[in-house]
C-alpha positions in Angstrom: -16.4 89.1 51.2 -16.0 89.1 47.4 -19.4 87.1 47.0 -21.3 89.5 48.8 -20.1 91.8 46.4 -21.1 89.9 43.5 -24.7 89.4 44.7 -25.2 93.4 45.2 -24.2 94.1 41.8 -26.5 91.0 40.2 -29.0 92.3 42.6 -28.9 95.8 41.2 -28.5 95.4 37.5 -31.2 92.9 37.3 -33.3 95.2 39.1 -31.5 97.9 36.1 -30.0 100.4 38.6 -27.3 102.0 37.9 -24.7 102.5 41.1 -25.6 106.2 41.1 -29.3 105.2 41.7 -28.6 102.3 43.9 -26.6 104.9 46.1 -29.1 107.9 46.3 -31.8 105.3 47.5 -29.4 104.1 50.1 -28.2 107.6 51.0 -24.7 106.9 50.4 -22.2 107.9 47.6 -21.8 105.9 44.4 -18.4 105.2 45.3 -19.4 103.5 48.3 -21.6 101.3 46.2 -18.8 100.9 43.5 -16.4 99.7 46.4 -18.8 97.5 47.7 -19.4 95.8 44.3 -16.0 95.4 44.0 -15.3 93.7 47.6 -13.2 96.8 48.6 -15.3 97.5 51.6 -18.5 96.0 53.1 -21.5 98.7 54.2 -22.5 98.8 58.1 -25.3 96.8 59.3 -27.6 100.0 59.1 -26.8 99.7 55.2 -26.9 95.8 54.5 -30.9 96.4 56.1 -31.6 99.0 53.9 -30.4 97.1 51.0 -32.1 93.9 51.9 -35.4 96.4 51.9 -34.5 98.0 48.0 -34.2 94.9 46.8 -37.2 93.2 48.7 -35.5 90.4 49.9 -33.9 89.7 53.5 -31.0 89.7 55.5 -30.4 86.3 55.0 -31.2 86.0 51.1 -29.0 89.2 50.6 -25.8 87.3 52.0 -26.7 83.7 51.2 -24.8 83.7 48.2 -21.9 83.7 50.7 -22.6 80.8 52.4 -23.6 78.6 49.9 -20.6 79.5 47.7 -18.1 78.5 50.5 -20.0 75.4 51.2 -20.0 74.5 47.9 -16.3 75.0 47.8 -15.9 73.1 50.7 -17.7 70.3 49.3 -15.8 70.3 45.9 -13.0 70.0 47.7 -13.8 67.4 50.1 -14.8 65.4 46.8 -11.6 66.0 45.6 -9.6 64.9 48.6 -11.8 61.5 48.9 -10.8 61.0 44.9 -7.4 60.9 45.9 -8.0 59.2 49.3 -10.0 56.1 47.3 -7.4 55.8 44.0 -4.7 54.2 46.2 -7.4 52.0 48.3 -8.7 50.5 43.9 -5.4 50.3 42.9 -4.3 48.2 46.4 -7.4 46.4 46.0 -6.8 45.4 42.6 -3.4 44.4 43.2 -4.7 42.3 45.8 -6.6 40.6 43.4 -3.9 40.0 40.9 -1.7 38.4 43.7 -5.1 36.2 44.8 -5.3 35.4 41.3 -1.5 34.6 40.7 -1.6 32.5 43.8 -4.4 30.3 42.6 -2.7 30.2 39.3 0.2 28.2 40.8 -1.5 25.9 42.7 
């Protein structure tokens, strides 16, 4: 919720709207806009259309952001988890290669 949030506000200073002129063009109240931007609340359907249409861009643009963002979490920390999964497997596999290496050595 908190990304989608993010985008409307990015979305409506770059276009240099202030909330107050986001909300009239919307028909709602600037506070409605202001709790939006701050993840407070998420507008209607009706609402997320209309905003998709002021800001010329679709449905799926407008709440992209979303989706990328949590894949990209997901990813980091799917990177992260094999890191630790694979530093046990090098450090086995190197002690492996001492103990090949210390066997040899004996012989």
């Amino acid at each position: 919720m908190e990304y989608f949030g993010l985008k409307l506000q990015t979305l409506r200073k770059k276009s240099m709207m202030s909330q107050v002129d986001l909300a009239a063009l919307l028909g709602v109240s600037r506070q409605a806009i202001s709790k939006w931007e701050r993840s407070e609340a998420l507008p209607d359907l009706y609402n997320v259309k209309k905003i998709a249409e002021a800001f010329n861009i679709t449905i799926d643009e407008l709440m992209d952001i979303e989706i990328k963002s949590i894949d990209m979490e997901k990813e980091r920390n799917n990177r992260i988890a094999l890191a630790f999964l694979t530093i046990p497997g090098v450090i086995v596999g190197i002690a492996g290669l001492f103990s090949i290496f210390s066997f040899l050595a004996m012989e």
